[in-house]
C-alpha positions in Angstrom: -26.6 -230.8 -163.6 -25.4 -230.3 -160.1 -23.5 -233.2 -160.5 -21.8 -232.1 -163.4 -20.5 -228.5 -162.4 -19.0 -230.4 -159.2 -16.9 -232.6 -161.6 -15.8 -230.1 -163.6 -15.0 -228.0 -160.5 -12.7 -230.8 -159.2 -11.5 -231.8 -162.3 -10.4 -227.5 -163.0 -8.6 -227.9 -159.4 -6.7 -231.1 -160.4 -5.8 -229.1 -163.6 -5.1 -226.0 -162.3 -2.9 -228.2 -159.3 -1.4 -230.5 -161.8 0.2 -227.5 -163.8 1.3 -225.9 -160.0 3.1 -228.9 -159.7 5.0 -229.3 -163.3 5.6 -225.8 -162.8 7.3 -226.0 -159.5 9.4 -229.0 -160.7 10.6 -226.9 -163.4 11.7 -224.1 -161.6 13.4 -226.5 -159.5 14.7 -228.1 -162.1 16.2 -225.1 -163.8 17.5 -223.7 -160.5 19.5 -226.8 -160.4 20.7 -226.5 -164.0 21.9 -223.3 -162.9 23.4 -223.8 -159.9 25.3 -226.7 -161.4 26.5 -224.4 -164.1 27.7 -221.8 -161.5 29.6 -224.6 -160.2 31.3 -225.6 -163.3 32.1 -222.7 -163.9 33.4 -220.9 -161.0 36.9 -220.6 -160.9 38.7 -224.1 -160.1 42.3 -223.9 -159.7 44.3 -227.1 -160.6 48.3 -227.7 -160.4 47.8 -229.9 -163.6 45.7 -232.8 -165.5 46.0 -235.7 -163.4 48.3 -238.3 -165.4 47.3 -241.6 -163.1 44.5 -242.7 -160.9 46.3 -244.1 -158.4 47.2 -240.3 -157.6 45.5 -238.2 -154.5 43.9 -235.4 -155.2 42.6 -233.3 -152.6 40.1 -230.9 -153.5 39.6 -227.8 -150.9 36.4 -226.2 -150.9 35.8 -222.7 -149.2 33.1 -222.9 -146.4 30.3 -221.5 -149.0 31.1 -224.3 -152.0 31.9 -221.7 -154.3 35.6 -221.6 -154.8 37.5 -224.8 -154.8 41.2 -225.9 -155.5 42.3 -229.5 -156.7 45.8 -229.9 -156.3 47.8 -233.5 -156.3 48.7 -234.5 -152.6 52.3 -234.4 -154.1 52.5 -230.7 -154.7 51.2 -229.3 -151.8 53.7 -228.6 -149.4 51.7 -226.7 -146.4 48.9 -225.1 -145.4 48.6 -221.8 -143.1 45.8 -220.4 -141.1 45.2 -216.6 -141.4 42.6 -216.1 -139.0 38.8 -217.3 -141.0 41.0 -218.0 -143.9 43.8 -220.5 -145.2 46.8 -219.7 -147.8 47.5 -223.5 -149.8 51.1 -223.4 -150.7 51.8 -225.4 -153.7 53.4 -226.2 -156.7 51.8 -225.9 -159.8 52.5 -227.7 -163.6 55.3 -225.1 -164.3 56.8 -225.6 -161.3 56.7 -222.5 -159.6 55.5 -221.8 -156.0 51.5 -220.6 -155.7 49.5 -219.9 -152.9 45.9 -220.0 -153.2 43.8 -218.4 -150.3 40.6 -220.0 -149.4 37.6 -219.0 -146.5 37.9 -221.9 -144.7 39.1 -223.2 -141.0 41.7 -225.4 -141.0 40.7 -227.5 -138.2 38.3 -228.8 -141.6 41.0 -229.5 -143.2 43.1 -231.2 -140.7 39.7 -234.1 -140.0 38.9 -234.3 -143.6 42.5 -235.7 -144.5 43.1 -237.3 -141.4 45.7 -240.2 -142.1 47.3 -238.8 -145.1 50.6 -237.2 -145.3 49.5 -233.8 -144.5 49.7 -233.0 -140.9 49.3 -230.7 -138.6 52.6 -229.2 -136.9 51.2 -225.9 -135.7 48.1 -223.9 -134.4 48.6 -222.1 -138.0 49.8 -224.6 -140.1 49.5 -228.2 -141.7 52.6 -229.2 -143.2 53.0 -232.3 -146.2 55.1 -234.9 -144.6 56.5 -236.2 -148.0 57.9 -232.6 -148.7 59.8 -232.4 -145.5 63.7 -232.3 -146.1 64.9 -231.3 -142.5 63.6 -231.2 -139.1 66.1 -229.3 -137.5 65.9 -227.7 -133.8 66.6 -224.3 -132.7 66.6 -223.0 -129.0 62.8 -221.8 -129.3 61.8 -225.6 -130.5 61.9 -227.2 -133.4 61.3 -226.3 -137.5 60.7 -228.0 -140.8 62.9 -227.0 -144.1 60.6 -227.8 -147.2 63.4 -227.5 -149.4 62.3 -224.2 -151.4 64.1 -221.2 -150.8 61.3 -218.8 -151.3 59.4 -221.0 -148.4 60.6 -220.4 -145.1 61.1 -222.8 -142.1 57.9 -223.6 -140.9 57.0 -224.0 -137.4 56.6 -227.0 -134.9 54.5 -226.4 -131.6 55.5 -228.4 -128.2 51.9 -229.7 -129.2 52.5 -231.5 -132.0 56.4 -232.0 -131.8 56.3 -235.8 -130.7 53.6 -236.1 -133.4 55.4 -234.5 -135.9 58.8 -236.4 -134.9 57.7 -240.0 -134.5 56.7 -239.1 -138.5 59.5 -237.9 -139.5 61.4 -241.1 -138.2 58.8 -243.1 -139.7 60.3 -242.4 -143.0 
């Protein structure tokens, strides 16, 4: 008898731990649905469809995941630093000039697209090489022209002038 009430015992534990567990994978499981869902749904911004792979992309992220803006390589044309925060300039499928403000540093962005054309000129900015017209030099150093009237001349620190020049030549 004794023997019996212990193996129901055990086997009402393994139950009882058994549905803990299914439960607890569920909840998870859900939570993930959901959090996938917030994702997909938050508010991307894109410039347009992408019409080829062979196309960069980059996709900017703010520091929480949340927020997030895929934009061709090709439209962006620079990227400013507002203290915790950076502004993407860029052009989007009409053609007009946006700027989308993100929470994120943009020393992040400068290593995660190390090697491509966008580069840093400035403490405050990262400029796309391919969208530079003119490097011209003034008396207090040296700025780039993007081209677009309603963009002004942005900025090139002593820091990164021989950086910025030896690119520019490049080209």
């Amino acid at each position: 008898m004794k023997a019996v009430a212990i193996v129901s015992l055990v086997l009402a534990a393994l139950s009882l731990a058994l549905v803990s567990f299914v439960l607890i994978v569920l909840l998870a499981w859900r939570k993930s649905i959901k959090t996938v869902r917030l994702m997909n749904m938050s508010g991307v911004v894109s410039d347009t469809v992408i019409s080829s792979p062979d196309e960069k992309v980059i996709t900017l992220t703010d520091n929480e995941g949340g927020m997030k803006l895929s934009v061709r390589l090709k439209n962006i044309y620079y990227i400013e630093s507002d203290d915790n925060y950076i502004k993407v300039w860029y052009q989007d499928y009409t053609g007009s000039i946006k700027q989308y403000m993100l929470r994120c540093r943009l020393k992040t962005v400068e290593e995660s697209f190390e090697g491509s054309d966008l580069m840093r000129c400035h403490r405050k900015y990262i400029i796309n090489m391919a969208k530079v017209q003119v490097l011209h030099k003034e008396k207090d150093g040296y700025y780039v022209d993007l081209g677009i009237d309603s963009i002004g001349d942005v900025p090139v620190s002593k820091t990164y002038e021989a950086l910025v020049l030896s690119k520019f030549n490049e080209r």
